[in-house]
N, C-alpha and C positions, 0 to 999 in steps of 0.2 A: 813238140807242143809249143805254140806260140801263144804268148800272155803278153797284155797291154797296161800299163800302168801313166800315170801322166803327173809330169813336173812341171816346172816355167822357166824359164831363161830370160836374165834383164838384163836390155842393150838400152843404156842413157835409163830414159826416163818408162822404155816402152818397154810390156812384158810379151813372151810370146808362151805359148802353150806347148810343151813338148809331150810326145807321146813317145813312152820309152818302151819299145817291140823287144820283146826277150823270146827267142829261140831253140829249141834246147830239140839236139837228136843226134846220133849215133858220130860220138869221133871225141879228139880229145882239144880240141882247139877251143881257144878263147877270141871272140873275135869282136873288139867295139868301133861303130860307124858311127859318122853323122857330124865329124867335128867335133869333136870335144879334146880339150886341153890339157896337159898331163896332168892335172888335180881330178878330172875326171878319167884317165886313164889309170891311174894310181888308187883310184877306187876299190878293184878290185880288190887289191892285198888286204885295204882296212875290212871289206865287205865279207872276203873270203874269213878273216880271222875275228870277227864279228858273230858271222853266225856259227863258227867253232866254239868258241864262248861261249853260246848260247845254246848250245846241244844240239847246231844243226850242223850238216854237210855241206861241202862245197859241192854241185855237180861235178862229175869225171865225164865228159859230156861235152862234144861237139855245140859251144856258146854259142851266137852269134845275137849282140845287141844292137839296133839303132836305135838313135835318138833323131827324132822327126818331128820337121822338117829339115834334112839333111847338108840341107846347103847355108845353114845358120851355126856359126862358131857356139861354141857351149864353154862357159870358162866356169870357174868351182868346182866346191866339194860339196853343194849342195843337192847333186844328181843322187848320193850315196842311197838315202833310205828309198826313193823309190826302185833303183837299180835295184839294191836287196831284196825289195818286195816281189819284184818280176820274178828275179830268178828263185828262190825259197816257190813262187805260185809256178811256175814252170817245170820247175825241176819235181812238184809233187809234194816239197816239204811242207806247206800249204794249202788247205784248199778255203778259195774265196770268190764272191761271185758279186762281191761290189766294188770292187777294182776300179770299176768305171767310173765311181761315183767321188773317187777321190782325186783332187791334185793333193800329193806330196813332195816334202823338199826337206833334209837336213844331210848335215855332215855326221859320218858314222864314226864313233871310238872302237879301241879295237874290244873292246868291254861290251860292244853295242850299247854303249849312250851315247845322247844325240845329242850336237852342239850346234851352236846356234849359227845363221848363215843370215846374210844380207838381202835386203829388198824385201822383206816379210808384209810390209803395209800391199805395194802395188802388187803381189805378186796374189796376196787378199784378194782385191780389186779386180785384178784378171780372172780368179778363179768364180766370183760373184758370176762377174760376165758370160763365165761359158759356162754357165749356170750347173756348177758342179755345185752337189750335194755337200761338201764339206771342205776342209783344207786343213790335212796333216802338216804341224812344222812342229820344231824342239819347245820345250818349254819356255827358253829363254825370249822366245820369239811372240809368244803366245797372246799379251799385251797390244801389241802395234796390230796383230795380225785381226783381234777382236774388235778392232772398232769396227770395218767393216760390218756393215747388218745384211740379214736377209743370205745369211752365210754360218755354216757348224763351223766353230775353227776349234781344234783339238789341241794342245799342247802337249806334247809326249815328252818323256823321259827315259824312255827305250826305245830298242826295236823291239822286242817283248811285248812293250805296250802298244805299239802299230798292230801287229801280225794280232794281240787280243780283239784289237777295234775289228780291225778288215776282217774275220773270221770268225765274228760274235760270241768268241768265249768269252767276253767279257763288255760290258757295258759302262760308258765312260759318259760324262756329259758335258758336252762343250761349253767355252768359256764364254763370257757373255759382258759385257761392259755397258754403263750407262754412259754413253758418249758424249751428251750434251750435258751432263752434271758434272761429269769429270772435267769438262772443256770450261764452263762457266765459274767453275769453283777455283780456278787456281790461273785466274788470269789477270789479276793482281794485287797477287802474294807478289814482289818483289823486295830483295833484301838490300837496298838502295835507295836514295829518296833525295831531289833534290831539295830539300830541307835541310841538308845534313851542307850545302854550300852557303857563306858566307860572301855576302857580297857579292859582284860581276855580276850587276842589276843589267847592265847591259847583254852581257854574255847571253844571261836567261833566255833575256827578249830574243835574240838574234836565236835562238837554238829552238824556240815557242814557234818562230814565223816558220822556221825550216821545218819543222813537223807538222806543223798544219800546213803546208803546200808543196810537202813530200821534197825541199828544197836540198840541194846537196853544199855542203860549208866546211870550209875552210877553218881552222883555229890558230891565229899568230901570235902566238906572246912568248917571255923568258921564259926559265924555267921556273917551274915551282908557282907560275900562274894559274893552274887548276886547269888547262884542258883536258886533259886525259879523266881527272877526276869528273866531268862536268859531260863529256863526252860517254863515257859509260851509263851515265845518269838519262841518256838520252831516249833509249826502247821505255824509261817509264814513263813517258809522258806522249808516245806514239798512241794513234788510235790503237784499240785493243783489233788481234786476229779475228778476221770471223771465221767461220767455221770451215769452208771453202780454203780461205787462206793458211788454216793450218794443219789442213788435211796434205795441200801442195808442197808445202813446208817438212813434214812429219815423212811424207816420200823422199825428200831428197836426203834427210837425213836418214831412214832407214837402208837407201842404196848406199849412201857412204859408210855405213856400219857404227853410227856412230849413235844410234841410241840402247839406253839402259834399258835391262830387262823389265824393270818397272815402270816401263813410261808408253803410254799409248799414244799421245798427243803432242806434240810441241803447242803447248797454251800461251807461250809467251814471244813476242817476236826475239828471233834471235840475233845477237851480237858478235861479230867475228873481227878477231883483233890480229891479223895475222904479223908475225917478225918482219922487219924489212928485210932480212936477208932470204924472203922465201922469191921462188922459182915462179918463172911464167904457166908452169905447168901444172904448180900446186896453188897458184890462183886460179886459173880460167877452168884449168881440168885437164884432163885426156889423160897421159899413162900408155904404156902397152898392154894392161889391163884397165880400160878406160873408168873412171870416177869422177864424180862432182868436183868441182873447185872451190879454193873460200866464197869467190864471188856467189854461186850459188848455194853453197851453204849460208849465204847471208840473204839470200830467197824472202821477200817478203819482213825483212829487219834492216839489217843496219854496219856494211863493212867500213869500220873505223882502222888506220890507216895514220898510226905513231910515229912521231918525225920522218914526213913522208917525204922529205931531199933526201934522207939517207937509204930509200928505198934506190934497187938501181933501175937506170930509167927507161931500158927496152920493158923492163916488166910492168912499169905505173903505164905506157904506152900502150899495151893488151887492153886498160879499163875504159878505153877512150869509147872503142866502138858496143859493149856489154854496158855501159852507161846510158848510151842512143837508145839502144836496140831493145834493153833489157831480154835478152837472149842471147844466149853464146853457142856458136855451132862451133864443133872442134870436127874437122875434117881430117883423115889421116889414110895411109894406104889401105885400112886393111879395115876402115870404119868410118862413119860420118854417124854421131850422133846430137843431138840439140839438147843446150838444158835450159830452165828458166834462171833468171839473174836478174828479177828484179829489187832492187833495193838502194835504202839510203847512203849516200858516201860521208863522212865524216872524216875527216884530214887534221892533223894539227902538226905543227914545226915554229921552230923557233928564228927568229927574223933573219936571224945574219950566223955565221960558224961558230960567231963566241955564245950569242943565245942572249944578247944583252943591248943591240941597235934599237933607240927608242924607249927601254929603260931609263924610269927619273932616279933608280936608285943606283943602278953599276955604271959602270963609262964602258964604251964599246971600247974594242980593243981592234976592229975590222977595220981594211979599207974598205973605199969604196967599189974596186973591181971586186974585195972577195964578197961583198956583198949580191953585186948581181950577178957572180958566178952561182952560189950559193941559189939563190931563184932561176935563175936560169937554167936548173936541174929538173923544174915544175914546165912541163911544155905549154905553147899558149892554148893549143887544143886543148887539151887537157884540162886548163884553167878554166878553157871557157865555157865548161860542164859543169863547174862549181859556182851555183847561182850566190850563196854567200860567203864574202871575206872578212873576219871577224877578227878584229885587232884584243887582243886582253895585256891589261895593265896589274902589275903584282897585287895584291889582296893588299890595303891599309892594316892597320896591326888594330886599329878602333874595331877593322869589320870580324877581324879573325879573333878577336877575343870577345865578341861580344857572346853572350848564351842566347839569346832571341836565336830560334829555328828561323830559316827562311821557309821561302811561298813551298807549302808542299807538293809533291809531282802531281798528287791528285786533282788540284786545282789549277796548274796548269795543262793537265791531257780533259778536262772538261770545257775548256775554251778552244782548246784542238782541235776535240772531238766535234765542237758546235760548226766550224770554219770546214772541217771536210763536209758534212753535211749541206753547206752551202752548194762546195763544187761537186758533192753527188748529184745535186739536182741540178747544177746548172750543166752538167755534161753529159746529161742521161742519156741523150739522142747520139754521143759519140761514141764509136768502139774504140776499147782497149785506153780511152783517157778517164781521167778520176780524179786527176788534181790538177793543182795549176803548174806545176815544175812541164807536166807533159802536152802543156797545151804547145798548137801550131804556129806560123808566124800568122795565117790568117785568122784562128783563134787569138791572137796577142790583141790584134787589131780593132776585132769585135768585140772582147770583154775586158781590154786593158785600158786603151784610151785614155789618158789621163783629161782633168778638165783643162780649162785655156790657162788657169795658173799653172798645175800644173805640168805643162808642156815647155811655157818656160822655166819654169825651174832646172827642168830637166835638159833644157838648150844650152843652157847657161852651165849648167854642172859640166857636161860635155866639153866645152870649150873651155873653162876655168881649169879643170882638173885635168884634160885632158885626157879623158876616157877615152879606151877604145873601142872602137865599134860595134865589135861582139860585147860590152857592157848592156847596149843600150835596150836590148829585148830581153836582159836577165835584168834588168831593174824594173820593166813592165811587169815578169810575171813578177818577182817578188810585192811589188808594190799592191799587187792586185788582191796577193795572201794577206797582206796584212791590210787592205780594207775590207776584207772577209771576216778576219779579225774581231775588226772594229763594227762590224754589221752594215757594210755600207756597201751601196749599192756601185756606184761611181767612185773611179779613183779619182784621190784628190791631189792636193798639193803636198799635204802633210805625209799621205802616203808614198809620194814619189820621195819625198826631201829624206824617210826614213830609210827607202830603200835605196838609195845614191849612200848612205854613209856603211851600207854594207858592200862596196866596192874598192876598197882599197888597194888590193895589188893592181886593179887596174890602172892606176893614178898613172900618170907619167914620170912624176917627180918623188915616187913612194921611197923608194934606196935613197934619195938625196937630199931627205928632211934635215 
């Protein structure tokens, strides 16, 4: 007797449809095709002792299962409840005649309860698509899997409770979510607020302009100058996710297995703080069972990037082109998958090895080679991806004691949010651009232009400071955000004069103040 049941299998970002052909007639063999991985070869024992549990039989029975389409790897333990279901409907111990109407997926206990398995949102998504009637997955999963609409999605807590649904002894009622209340209501709640920083009036500003033109920046100061602190503080004052955006978001992190069984949504842009001692591999991605990297799990937020010399430097060398691109393909023998990685860079390090060059309160204790050894760890490509350099000076002890809150996050992501809205509409007619960090050189040209003061100012910074070249189109777009800013149509002079003092490692003579 041959029974069809159907799963999904996620390679990267893509789902495919699996239809799992279960076989059953005269002989004692067990036989599984189709590619699958010893987590689904080993299926068996859990599935065999599952339905022993559960007061069913194993067939004694000539098996033979594929999973189809055949010439596609299958990795997990997520094949388990619908293998079960084929063979229990095959073998008789069942009888069900909507089979068809379901994609199923979880990993089986030997108890027959169901634990939870990855990729639950897109796997949703796919099943919408092939416009199946419903989408069995484990309870844990139930959440992410319900936003999807115009879709029954079931949460089970057995195989008991499957084999009830598919064979209508028993009537269940899918789960259901208000998507856009749930999405709207908690976008923010943050438990953070830059209110809570004193002082680095300048900092503010510099980290205001980078949000409102999606800019990527740098933080320089000793220790104990508040980047990190100020840097975390950063997703609150980003434009809020729209819904599209956190739908993208809510995928990458459900293939990485990394959301709670109570969370349907990522509402908030997310922030990824990875160790400097992680791997090129557990940034970018890939694996022998391939996964998202921080980069993309920083999708649509914000990968921050703590005493980034002491990072090592083949690995900061991987962000250069996922920074361009905002896409990262990872190619490998046996796979080529693509993820998205678009998002803001934030960096901060401290000037020189002792942490105290340019300090008015400590004496540096560096030479001058170890100083631009020290920089010299940061490549110049790399640098010249990071539209702001942002010097910070230790907190005055007047600022840190005072009780006055500063500006809170909310009224700076309302001037933010006013400055995207500028470059939504001035870039509507462009694909794939939306702010000014991603305009072109011939976009620089057309909407950056400084006026005739302006351009000298900008002649003359060049030559005085000794900028270098790659400066000179990352102070255009900056300058162009912050007379977005300011509501103004024309960049000015004052615009450019602000965005040349957020250039500092480019100086010539920056190590030998």
């Amino acid at each position: 007797m041959l029974v069809k049941t159907y799963s999904a299998a996620v390679n990267g970002m893509d789902v495919t449809t699996i239809t799992v052909e279960v076989n059953l007639s005269k002989g004692i063999m067990y036989h599984l095709t189709g590619l699958g991985d010893s987590a689904v070869k080993e299926g068996k024992d859990r599935i065999a002792a599952a339905m022993q549990n559960n007061g069913f039989k194993f067939p004694v029975a000539d098996l033979t299962i594929n999973l189809a389409p055949a010439d596609l790897r299958k990795e997990g333990s997520s094949f388990d409840l619908p293998l079960a279901i084929g063979i229990l409907a095959a073998s008789g111990g069942i009888e069900s005649t909507c089979l068809n109407e379901y994609m199923m997926v979880g990993e089986l206990s030997l108890d027959g309860h169901l634990q939870p398995i990855k990729g639950a949102l897109p796997i949703a998504i796919r099943a919408r698509a092939e416009h199946f009637k419903g989408l069995i997955v484990p309870r844990q999963n139930v959440m992410e899997a319900a936003v999807v609409n115009n879709l029954e999605v079931y949460g089970m807590d057995t195989m008991m409770d499957v084999i009830q649904l598919v064979t209508g002894m028993k009537a269940y009622e899918p789960t259901q979510i208000d998507t856009r209340k749930r999405f709207y209501e908690s976008q923010y709640h943050f438990d953070i607020d830059f209110a809570d920083v004193r002082g680095q009036e300048n900092v503010k500003r510099a980290l205001e302009v980078a949000a409102a033109g999606s800019h990527n920046v740098i933080l320089i100061g000793p220790p104990g100058s508040g980047k990190s602190m100020m840097a975390k503080r950063f997703p609150t004052i980003m434009p809020p996710l729209t819904l599209a955006e956190s739908l993208d978001t809510t995928q990458i992190h459900s293939i990485a297995g990394k959301l709670g069984s109570d969370t349907s949504l990522i509402t908030q842009r997310p922030f990824r703080s990875p160790h400097h001692t992680i791997s090129e591999v557990a940034l970018v991605g890939g694996g022998s069972s391939p996964m998202p990297g921080e980069i993309s799990l920083a999708h649509n937020g914000v990968l921050f990037a703590d005493e980034l010399p002491e990072f090592n430097k083949h690995t900061l060398e991987v962000l250069r082109q996922p920074l361009e691109d905002r896409r990262i393909t990872i190619s490998r023998a046996k796979y080529s998958i693509e993820y998205p990685c678009s998002f803001q860079f934030i960096a901060s390090m401290n000037p020189c090895p002792c942490g105290y060059y340019g300090d008015p309160t400590h004496h540096c204790v560096c030479t001058h080679g170890q100083r631009q050894r020290y920089l010299s760890k940061i490549s110049g490509p790399l640098l010249d991806r990071i539209d702001i350099q942002c010097e910070i000076q230790p907190v005055p002890f007047s600022d840190i004691s005072t009780t006055k809150p500063g500006e809170p996050s909310s009224e700076i992501r309302r001037r933010v949010i006013a400055a995207r809205a500028i470059q939504e509409e001035r870039y509507k007619d462009f694909k794939d651009i939306h702010c000014n960090a991603q305009m072109t050189e011939s976009m620089i040209h057309k909407y950056a232009e400084p006026d005739e003061a302006g351009f000298r100012l900008l002649s003359n910074a060049m030559e005085r400071l000794s900028l270098s070249a790659r400066a000179y189109s990352r102070i255009l777009k900056v300058a162009r955000t912050i007379a977005d800013l300011a509501g103004s149509e024309k960049v000015e002079s004052m615009h450019i004069a602000e965005a040349i003092g957020y250039r500092n490692l480019d100086r010539g003579d920056w190590a030998e103040r």
